[in-house]
One Martini backbone bead per residue (centre of mass of N, CA, C, O) as a GRO file, in nm:
protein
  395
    1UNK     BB    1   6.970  -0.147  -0.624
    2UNK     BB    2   6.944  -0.282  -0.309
    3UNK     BB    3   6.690  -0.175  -0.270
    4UNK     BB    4   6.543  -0.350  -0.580
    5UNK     BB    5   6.608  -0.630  -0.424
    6UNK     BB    6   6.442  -0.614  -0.179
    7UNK     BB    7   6.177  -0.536  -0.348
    8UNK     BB    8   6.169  -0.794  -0.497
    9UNK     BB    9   6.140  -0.979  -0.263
   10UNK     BB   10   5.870  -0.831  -0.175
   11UNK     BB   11   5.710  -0.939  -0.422
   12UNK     BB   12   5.753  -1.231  -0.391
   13UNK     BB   13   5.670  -1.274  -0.072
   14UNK     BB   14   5.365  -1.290  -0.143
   15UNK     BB   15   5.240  -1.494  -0.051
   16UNK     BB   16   5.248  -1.819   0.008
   17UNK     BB   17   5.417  -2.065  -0.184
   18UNK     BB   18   5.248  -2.289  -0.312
   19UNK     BB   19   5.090  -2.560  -0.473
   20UNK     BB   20   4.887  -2.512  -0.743
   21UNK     BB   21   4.559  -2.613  -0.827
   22UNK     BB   22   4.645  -2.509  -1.098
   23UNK     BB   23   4.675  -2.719  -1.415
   24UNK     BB   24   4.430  -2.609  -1.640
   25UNK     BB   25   4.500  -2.403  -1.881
   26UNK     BB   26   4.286  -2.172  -2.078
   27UNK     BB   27   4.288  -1.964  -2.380
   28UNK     BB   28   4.183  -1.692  -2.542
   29UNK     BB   29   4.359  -1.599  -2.753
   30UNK     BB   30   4.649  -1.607  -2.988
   31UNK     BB   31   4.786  -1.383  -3.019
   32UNK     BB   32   5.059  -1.259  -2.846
   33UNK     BB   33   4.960  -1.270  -2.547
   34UNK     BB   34   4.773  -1.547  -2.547
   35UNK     BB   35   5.016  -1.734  -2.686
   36UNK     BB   36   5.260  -1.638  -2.489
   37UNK     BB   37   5.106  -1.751  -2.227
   38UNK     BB   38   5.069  -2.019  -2.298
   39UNK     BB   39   5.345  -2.135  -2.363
   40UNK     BB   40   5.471  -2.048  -2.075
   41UNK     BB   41   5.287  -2.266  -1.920
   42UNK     BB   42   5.382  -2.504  -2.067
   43UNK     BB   43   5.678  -2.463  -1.966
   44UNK     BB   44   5.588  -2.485  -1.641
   45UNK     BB   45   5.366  -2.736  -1.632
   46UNK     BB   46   5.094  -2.668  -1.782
   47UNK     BB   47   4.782  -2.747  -1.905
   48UNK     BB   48   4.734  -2.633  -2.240
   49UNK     BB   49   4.478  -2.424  -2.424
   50UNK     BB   50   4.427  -2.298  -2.751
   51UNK     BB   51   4.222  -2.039  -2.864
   52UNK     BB   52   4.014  -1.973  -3.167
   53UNK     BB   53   3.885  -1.973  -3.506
   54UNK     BB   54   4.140  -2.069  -3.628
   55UNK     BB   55   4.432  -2.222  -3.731
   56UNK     BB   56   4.557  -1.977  -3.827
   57UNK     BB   57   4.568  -1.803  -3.536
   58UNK     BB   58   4.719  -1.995  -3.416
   59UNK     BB   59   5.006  -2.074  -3.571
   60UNK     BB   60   5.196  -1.820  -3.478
   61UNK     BB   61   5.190  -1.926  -3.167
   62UNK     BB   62   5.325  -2.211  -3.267
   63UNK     BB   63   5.609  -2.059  -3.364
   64UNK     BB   64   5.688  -1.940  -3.076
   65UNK     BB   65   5.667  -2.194  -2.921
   66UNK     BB   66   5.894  -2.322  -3.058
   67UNK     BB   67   6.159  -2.110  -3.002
   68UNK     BB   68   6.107  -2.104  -2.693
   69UNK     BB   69   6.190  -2.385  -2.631
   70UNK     BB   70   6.430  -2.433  -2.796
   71UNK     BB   71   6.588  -2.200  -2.600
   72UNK     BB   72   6.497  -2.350  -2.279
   73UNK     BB   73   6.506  -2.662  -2.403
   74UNK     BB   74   6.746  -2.891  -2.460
   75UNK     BB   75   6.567  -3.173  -2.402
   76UNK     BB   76   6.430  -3.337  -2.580
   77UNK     BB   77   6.187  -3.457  -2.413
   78UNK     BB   78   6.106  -3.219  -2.266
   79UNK     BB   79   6.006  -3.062  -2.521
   80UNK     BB   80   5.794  -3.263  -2.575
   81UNK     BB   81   5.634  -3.229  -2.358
   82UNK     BB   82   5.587  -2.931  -2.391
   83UNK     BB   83   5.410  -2.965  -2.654
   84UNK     BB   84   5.190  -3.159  -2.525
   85UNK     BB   85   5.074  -2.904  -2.345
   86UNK     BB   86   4.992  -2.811  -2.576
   87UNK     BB   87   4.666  -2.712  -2.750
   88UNK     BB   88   4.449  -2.717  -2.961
   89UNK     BB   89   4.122  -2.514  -2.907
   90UNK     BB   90   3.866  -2.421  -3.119
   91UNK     BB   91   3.614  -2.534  -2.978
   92UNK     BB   92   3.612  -2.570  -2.675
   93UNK     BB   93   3.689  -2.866  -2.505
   94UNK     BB   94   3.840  -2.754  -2.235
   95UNK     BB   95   3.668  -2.554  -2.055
   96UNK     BB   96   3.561  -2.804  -1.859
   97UNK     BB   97   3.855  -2.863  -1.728
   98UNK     BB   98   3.939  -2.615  -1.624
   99UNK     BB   99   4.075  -2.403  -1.376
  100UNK     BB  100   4.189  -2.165  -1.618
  101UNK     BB  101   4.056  -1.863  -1.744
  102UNK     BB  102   4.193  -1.687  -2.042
  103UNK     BB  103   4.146  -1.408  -2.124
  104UNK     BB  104   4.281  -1.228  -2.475
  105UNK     BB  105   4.126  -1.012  -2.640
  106UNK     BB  106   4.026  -0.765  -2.769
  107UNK     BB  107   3.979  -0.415  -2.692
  108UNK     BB  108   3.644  -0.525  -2.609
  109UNK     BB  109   3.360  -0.511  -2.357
  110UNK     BB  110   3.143  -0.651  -2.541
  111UNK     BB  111   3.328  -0.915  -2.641
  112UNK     BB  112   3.398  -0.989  -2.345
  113UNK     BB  113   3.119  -1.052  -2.252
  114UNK     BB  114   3.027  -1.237  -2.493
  115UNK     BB  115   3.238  -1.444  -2.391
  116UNK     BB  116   3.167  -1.511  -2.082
  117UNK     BB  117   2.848  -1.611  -2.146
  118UNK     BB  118   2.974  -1.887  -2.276
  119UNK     BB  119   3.171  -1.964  -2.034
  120UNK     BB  120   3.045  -1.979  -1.805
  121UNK     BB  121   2.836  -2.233  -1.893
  122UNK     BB  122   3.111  -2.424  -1.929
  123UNK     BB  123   3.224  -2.421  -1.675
  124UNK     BB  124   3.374  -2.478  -1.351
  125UNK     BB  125   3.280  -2.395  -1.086
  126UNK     BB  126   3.610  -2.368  -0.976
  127UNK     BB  127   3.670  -2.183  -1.205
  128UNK     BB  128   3.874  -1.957  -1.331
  129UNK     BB  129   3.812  -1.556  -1.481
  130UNK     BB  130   4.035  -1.420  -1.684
  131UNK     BB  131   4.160  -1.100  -1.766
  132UNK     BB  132   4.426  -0.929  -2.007
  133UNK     BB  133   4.322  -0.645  -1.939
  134UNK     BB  134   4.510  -0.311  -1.994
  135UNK     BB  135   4.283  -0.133  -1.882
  136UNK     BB  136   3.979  -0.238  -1.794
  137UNK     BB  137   3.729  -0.229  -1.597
  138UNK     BB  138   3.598  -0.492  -1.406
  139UNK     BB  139   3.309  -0.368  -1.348
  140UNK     BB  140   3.263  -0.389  -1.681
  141UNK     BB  141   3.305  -0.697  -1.709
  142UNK     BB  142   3.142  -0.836  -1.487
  143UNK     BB  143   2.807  -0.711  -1.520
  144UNK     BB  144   2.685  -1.031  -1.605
  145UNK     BB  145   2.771  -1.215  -1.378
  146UNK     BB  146   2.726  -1.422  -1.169
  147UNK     BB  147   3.041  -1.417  -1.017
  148UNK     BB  148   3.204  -1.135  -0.970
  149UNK     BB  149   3.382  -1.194  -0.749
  150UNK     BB  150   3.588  -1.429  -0.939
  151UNK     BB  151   3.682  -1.205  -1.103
  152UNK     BB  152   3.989  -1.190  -1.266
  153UNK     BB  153   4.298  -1.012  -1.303
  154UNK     BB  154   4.606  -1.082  -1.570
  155UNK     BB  155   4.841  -0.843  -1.645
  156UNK     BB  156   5.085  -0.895  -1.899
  157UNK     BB  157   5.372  -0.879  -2.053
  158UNK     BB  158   5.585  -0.734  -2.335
  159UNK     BB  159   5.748  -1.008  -2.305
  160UNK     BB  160   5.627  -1.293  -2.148
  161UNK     BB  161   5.931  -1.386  -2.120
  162UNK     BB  162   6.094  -1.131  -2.011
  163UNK     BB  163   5.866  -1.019  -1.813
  164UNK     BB  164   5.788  -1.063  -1.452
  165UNK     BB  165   5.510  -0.875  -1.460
  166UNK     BB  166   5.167  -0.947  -1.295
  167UNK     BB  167   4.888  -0.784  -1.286
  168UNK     BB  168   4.682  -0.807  -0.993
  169UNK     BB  169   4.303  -0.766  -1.030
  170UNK     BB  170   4.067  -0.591  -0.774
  171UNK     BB  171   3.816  -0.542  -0.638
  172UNK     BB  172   3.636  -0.488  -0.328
  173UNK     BB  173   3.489  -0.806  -0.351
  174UNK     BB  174   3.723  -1.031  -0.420
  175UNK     BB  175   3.768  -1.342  -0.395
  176UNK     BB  176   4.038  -1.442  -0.134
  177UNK     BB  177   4.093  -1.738  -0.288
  178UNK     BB  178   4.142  -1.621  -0.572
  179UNK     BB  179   4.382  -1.463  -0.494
  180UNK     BB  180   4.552  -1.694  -0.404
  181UNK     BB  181   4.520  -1.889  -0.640
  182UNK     BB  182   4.669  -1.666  -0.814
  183UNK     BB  183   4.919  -1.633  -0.681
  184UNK     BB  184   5.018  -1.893  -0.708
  185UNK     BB  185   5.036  -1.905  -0.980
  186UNK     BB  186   5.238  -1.658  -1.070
  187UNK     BB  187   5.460  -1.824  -0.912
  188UNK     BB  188   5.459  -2.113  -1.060
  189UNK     BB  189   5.553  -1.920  -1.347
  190UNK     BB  190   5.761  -1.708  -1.229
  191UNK     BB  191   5.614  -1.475  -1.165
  192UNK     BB  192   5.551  -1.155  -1.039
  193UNK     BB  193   5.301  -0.997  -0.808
  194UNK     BB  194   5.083  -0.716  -0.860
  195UNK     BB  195   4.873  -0.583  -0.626
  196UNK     BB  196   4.571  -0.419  -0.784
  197UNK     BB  197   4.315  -0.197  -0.862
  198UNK     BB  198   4.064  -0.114  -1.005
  199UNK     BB  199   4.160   0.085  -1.275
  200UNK     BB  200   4.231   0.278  -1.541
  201UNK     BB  201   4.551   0.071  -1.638
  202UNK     BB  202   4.643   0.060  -1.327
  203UNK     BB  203   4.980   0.133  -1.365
  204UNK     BB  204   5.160   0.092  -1.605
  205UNK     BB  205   4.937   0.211  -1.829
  206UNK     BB  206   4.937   0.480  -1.699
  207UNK     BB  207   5.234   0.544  -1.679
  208UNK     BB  208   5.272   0.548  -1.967
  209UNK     BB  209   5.108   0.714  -2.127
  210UNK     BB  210   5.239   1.000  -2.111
  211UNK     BB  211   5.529   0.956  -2.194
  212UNK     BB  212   5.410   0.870  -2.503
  213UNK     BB  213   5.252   1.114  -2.558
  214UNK     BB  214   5.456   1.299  -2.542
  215UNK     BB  215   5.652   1.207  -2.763
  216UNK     BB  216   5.412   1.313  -2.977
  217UNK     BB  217   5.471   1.620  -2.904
  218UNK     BB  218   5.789   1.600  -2.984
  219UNK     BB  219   5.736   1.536  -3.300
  220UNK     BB  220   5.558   1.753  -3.361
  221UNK     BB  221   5.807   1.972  -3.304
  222UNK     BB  222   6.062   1.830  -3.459
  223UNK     BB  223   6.140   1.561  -3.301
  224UNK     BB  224   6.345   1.299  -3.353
  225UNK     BB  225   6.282   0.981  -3.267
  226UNK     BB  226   6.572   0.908  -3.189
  227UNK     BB  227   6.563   1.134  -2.982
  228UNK     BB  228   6.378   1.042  -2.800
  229UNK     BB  229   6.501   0.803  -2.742
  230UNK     BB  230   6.768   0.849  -2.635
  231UNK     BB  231   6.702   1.032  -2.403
  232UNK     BB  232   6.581   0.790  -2.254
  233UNK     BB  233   6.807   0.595  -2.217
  234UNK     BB  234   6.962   0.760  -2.081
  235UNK     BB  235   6.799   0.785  -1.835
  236UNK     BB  236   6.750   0.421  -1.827
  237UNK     BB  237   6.608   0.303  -2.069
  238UNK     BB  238   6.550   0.051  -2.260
  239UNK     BB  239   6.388   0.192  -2.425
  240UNK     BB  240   6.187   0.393  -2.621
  241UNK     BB  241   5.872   0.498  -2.672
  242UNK     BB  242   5.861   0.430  -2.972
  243UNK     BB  243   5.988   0.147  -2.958
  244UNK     BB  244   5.742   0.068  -2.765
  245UNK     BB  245   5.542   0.100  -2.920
  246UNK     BB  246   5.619  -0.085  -3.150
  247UNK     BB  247   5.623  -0.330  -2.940
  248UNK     BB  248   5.334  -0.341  -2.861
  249UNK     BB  249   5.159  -0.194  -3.054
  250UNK     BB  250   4.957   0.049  -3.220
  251UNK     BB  251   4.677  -0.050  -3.119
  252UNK     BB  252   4.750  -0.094  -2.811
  253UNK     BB  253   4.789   0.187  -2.746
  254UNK     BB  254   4.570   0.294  -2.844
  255UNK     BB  255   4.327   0.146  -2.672
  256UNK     BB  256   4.439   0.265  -2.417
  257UNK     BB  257   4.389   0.565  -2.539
  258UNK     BB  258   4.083   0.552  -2.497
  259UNK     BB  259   4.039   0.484  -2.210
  260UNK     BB  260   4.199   0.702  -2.084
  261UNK     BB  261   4.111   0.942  -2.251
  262UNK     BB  262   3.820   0.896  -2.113
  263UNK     BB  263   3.898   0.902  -1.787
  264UNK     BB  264   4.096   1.192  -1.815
  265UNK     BB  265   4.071   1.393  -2.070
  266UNK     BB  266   4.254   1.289  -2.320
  267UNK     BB  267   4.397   1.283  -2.605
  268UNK     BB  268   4.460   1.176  -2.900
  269UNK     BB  269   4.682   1.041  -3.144
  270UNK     BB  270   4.622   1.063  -3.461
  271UNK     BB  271   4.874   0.892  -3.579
  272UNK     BB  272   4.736   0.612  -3.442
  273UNK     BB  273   4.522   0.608  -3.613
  274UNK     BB  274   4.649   0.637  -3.910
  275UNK     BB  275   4.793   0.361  -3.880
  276UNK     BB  276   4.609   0.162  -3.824
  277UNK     BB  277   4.482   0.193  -4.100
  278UNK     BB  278   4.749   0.121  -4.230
  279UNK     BB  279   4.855  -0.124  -4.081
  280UNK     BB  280   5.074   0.010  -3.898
  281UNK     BB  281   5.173  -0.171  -3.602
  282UNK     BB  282   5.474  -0.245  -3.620
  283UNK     BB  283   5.703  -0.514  -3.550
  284UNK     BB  284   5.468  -0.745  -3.654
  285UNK     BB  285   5.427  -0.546  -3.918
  286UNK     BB  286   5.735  -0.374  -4.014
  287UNK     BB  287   5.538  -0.113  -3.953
  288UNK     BB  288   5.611   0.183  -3.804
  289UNK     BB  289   5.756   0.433  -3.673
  290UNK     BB  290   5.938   0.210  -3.768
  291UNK     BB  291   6.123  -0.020  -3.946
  292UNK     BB  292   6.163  -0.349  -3.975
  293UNK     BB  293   6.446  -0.601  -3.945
  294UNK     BB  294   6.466  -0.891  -3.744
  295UNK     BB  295   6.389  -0.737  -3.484
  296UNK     BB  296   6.471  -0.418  -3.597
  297UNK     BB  297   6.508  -0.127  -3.596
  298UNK     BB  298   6.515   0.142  -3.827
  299UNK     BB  299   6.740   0.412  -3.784
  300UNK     BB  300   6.739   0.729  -3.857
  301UNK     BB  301   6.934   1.038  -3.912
  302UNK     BB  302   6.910   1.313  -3.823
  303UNK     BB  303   6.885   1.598  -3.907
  304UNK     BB  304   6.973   1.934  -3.897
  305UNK     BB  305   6.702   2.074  -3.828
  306UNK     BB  306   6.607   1.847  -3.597
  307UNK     BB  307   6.855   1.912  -3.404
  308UNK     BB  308   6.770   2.208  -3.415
  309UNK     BB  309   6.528   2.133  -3.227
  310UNK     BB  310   6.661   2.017  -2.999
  311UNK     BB  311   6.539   2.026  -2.647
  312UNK     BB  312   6.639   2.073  -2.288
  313UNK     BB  313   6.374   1.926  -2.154
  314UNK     BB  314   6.313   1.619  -2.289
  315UNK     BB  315   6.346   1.452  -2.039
  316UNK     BB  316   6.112   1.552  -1.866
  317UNK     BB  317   5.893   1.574  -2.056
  318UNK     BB  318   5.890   1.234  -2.023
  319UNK     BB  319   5.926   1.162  -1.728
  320UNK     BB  320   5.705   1.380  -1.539
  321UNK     BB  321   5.446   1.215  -1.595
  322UNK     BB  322   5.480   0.980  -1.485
  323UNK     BB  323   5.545   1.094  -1.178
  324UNK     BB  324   5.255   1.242  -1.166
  325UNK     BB  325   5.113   0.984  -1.180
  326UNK     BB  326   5.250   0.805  -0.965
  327UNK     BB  327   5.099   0.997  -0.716
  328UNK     BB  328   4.821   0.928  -0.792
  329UNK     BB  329   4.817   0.639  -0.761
  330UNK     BB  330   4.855   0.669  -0.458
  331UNK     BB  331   4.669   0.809  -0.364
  332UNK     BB  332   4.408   0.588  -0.486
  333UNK     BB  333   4.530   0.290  -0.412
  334UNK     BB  334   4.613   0.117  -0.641
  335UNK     BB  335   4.852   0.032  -0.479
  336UNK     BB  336   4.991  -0.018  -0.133
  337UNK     BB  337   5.282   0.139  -0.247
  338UNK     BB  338   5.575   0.304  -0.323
  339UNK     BB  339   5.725   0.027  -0.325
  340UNK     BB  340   5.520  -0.121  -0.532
  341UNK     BB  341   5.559   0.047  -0.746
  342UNK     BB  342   5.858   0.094  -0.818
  343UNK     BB  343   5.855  -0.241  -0.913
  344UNK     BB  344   5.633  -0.228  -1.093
  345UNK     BB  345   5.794  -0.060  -1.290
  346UNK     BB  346   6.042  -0.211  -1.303
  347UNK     BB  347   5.908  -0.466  -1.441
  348UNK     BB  348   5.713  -0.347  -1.656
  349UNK     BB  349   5.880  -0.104  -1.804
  350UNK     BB  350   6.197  -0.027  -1.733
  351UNK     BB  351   6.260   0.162  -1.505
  352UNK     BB  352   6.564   0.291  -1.418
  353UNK     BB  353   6.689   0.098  -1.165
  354UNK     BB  354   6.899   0.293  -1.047
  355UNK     BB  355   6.661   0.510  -0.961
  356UNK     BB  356   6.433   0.280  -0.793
  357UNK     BB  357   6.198   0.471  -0.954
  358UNK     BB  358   5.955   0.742  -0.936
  359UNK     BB  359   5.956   0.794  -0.647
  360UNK     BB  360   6.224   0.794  -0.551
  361UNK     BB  361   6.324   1.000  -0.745
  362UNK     BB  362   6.156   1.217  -0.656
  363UNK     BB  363   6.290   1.186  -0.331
  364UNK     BB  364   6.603   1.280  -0.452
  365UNK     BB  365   6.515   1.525  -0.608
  366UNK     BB  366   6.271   1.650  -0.487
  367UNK     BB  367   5.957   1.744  -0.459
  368UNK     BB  368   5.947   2.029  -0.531
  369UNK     BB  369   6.092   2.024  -0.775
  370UNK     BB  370   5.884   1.844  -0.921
  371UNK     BB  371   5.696   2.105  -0.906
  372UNK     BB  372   5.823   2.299  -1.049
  373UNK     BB  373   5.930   2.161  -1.290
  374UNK     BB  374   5.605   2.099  -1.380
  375UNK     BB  375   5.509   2.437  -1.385
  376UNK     BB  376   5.722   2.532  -1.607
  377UNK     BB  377   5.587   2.322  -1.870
  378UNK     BB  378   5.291   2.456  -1.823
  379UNK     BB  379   5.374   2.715  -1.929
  380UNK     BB  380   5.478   2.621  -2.174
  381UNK     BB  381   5.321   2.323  -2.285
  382UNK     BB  382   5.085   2.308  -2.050
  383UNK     BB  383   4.806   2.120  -1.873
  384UNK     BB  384   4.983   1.841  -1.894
  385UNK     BB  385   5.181   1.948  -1.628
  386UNK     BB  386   5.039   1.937  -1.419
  387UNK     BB  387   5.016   1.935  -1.074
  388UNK     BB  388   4.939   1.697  -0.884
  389UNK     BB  389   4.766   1.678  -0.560
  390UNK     BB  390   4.951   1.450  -0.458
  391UNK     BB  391   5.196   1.588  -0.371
  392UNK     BB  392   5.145   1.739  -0.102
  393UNK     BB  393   5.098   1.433   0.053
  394UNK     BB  394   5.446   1.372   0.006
  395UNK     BB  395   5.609   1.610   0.169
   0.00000   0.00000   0.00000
């Protein structure tokens, strides 16, 4: 815990920080992460514009920010002050004043490119184009842009409000000015800024990926969702796989899950498609793999049967997925090195900051024993546990 004291220390340090030259932020997409976005800037001392197609789409991120002002703000003036920075707006009339435009819709490549084709035409020369996409590389968003190296990812964490860390997504021509820019930005509106080179998932949601995936295989198998989560909480998460599903939402999960499943050749759980059709989508529509009541999962008690089959080493299986990505992402260099990966997950994820982080983890259990007890997995239930080749080179 001292160690990820210094390690937050120094990730708060890099570049810096100055007063921000963007004051007017413009979010396009006013869903959860969105209209989130939006509050949390405009919280922070921002003028801030949100758009979206109806003022239907828009209100209920204006009945969050509502909730969160009255929460963080409790002088009446000042936050009718912070209501007053936020404004709606269907038509898109702030686009020309914006300094940043946080693009924040849906995960499909097709409609962020026809939306930027939009926004490029009416923003101003100095203003940045960033997007919130949780998974996609910026090289395929970015491939239609008068100005590709200026565009650049904002990767928010849900909840907004609650989580410190926005990954900044960087291609390797990326105008280091834009970086600079975004940096100040990122620290201004008070969250630690991790940067990472752009690569499907990024850090935190590759790095989550086979953990969640994980999750589903051991429900397949007979175990309780309520033990799967406790499981990982032993461990030291703030909650466990399941309920992070539904609190993230079964759709971005998909989504992230189609990504990366194309990008590694992993297979994706059918579960995922069958609920979003079903319109489950967890905590925000009330039903998810868990009942949601008040903000609460109803966890019911596992049966007699499936505690019998409760695995002994499902510690492992749900844990060594993370640390075997997280060995591939550092030989990738998707990242600067261990100390900023170990941090940019416990801050991204909660992971069990006790622990060090996934790196840390790992060279604490033992390089060696981590590969091996892969191996063993690996044996047991498949090549989906198989040892990353950047473990070699950790050694």
């Amino acid at each position: 815990l001292v160690r990820v004291f210094f390690l937050q220390n120094q990730l708060k340090s890099q570049f810096n920080k100055s007063e921000s030259d963007i004051k007017n932020v413009h979010v396009v997409g006013a869903g959860i992460m969105g209209g989130d976005i939006a509050s949390w800037c405009a919280l922070k001392g921002f003028n801030v514009s949100l758009q979206d197609r109806t003022i239907e789409d828009i209100e209920p991120a204006i009945n969050r920010c509502k909730k969160l002002f009255a929460k963080k703000i409790k002088n009446d003036a000042l936050r009718k002050a912070a209501h007053a920075r936020l404004k709606t707006d269907i038509e898109g009339n702030e686009i020309e004043k914006a300094d940043l435009i946080i693009e924040a819709i849906y995960e499909d490549t097709n409609a962020k490119k026809e939306l930027y084709n939009t926004l490029e035409k009416r923003m101003k020369s100095s203003a940045i184009l960033a997007t919130n996409t949780s998974s996609i590389l910026l090289e395929d968003l970015r491939s239609n842009l008068e100005k590709p190296n200026k565009f650049i990812g904002l990767h928010f964490f849900n909840p907004v409000s609650q989580l410190p860390l926005v990954e900044i997504i960087k291609c390797d021509d990326t105008d280091q000015s834009t970086l600079q820019r975004c940096f100040n930005f990122v620290k201004n509106i008070g969250k630690s800024p991790l940067l990472c080179k752009s690569s499907e998932g990024f850090i935190v949601n590759r790095i989550l990926s086979p953990y969640m995936a994980e999750a589903m295989h051991l429900a397949n198998d007979g175990v309780a969702l309520v033990d799967i989560d406790i499981a990982a909480v032993n461990f030291g998460m703030p909650m466990g796989p399941v309920e992070l599903a539904d609190t993230v939402g079964i759709d971005v999960a998909l989504n992230v899950s189609k990504v990366l499943g194309k990008a590694f050749n992993r297979s994706i759980p059918q579960d995922l498609f069958n609920m979003v059709k079903a319109k489950k989508l967890g905590k925000k529509t009330g039903q998810g793999f868990y009942k949601w009541e008040s903000g609460k999962p109803i966890k019911n008690e596992p049966s007699k049967e499936e505690k019998t089959n409760l695995p002994n080493d499902i510690e492992d299986r749900l844990i060594l997925p993370m640390l075997n990505e997280a060995a591939a992402c550092l030989n990738e260099e998707i990242v600067s090195n261990a100390d900023m990966l170990d941090i940019g997950v416990i801050f991204g994820t909660g992971f069990a900051p006790f622990r060090g982080g996934p790196m840390q983890y790992a060279k604490h259990r033992g390089i060696s024993n981590i590969v091996v007890a892969l191996k063993k997995l690996e044996q047991e239930h498949g090549s989906r546990f198989k040892p990353n080749k950047a473990w070699s080179s950790l050694k």
